[in-house]
C-alpha positions in Angstrom: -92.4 123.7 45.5 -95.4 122.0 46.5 -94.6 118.3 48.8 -97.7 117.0 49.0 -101.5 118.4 49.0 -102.2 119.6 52.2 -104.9 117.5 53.4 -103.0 114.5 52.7 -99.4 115.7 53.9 -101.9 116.1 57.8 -102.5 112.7 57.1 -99.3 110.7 58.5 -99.2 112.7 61.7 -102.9 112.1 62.3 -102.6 108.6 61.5 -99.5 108.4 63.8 -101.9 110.2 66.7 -104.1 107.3 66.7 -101.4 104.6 66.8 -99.7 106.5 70.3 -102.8 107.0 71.9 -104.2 103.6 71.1 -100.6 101.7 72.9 -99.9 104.8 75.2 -103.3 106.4 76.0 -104.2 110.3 76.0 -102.2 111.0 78.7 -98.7 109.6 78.1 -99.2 110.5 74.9 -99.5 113.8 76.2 -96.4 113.5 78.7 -94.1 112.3 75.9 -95.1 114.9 73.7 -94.3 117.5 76.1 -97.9 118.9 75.2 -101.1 119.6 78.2 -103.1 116.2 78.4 -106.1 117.8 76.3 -104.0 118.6 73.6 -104.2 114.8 71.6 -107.8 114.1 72.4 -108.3 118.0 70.7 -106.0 117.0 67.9 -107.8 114.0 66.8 -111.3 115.6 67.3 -110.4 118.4 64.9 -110.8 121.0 67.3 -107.5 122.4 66.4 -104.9 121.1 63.8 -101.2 120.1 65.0 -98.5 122.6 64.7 -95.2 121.6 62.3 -93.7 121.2 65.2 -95.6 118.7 67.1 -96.2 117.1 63.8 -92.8 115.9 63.8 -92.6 115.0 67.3 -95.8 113.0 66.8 -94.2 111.4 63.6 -90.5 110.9 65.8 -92.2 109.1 68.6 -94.2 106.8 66.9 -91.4 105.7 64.6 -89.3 105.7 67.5 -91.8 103.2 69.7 -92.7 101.2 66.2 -89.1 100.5 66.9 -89.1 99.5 70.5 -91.9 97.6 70.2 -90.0 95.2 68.3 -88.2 94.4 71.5 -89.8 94.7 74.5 -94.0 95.0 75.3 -95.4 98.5 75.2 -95.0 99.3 79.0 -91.3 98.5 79.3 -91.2 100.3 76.2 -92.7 103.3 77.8 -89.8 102.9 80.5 -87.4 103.3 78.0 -88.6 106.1 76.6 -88.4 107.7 80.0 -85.6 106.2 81.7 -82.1 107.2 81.7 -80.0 105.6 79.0 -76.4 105.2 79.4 -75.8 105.5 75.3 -77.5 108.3 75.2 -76.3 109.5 78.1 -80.1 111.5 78.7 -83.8 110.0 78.4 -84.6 109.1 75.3 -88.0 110.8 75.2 -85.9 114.3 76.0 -83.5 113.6 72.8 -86.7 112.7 70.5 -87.4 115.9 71.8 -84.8 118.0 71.0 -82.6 116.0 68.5 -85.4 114.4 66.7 -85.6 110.4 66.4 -81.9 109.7 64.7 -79.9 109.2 67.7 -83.0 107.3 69.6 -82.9 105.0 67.1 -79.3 104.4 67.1 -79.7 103.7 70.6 -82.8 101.8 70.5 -80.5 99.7 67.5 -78.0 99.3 69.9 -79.9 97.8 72.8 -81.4 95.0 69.6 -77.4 94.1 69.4 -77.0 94.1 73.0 -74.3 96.7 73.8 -75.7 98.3 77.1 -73.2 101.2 78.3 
């Protein structure tokens, strides 16, 4: 079963590249993704492709930080990312990580309604 032609199924994650290193820069783009700081500017050169794997972190934070953006300006949503949060009970940036972006979000939806833990 074929999803999507592979050129365009690359495209989303690309697309999502340029949106975190144009409010985050190379280098925290980098730090969130847990990846060295050369790896995005290589990734959106073309000099290598990115893996499944950092595809869907790539695809996670930026859907995750579209979200925050919504409430707070881009450095304090940085902060979050990399702070400790009580409903999560870890940083947010090390569930994206390891969870993927479902329980961020729920977190990130309960900071909009206001219930801080």
């Amino acid at each position: 079963m074929v999803l999507a032609e592979p050129g365009v199924a690359y495209e989303a994650p690309a697309r999502s590249l340029e949106r975190l290193v144009g409010v985050l820069g190379n280098n925290r783009t980098a730090e969130l993704l847990g990846v060295t700081a050369s790896q995005p500017s290589r990734w959106r050169r073309g000099l290598e492709r990115i893996g499944v794997e950092n595809q869907r972190r790539v695809l996670d934070l930026d859907y995750a930080l579209s979200r925050l953006l919504l409430l707070y300006p881009p450095r304090q949503a940085q902060i979050w990312l990399g702070s400790h949060n009580a409903w999560l009970g870890a940083l947010p940036i090390d569930v994206l990580k390891t969870q993927g972006a479902s329980r961020v979000i729920q977190a990130i939806d309960a900071e909009a309604q206001g219930a801080y833990l």
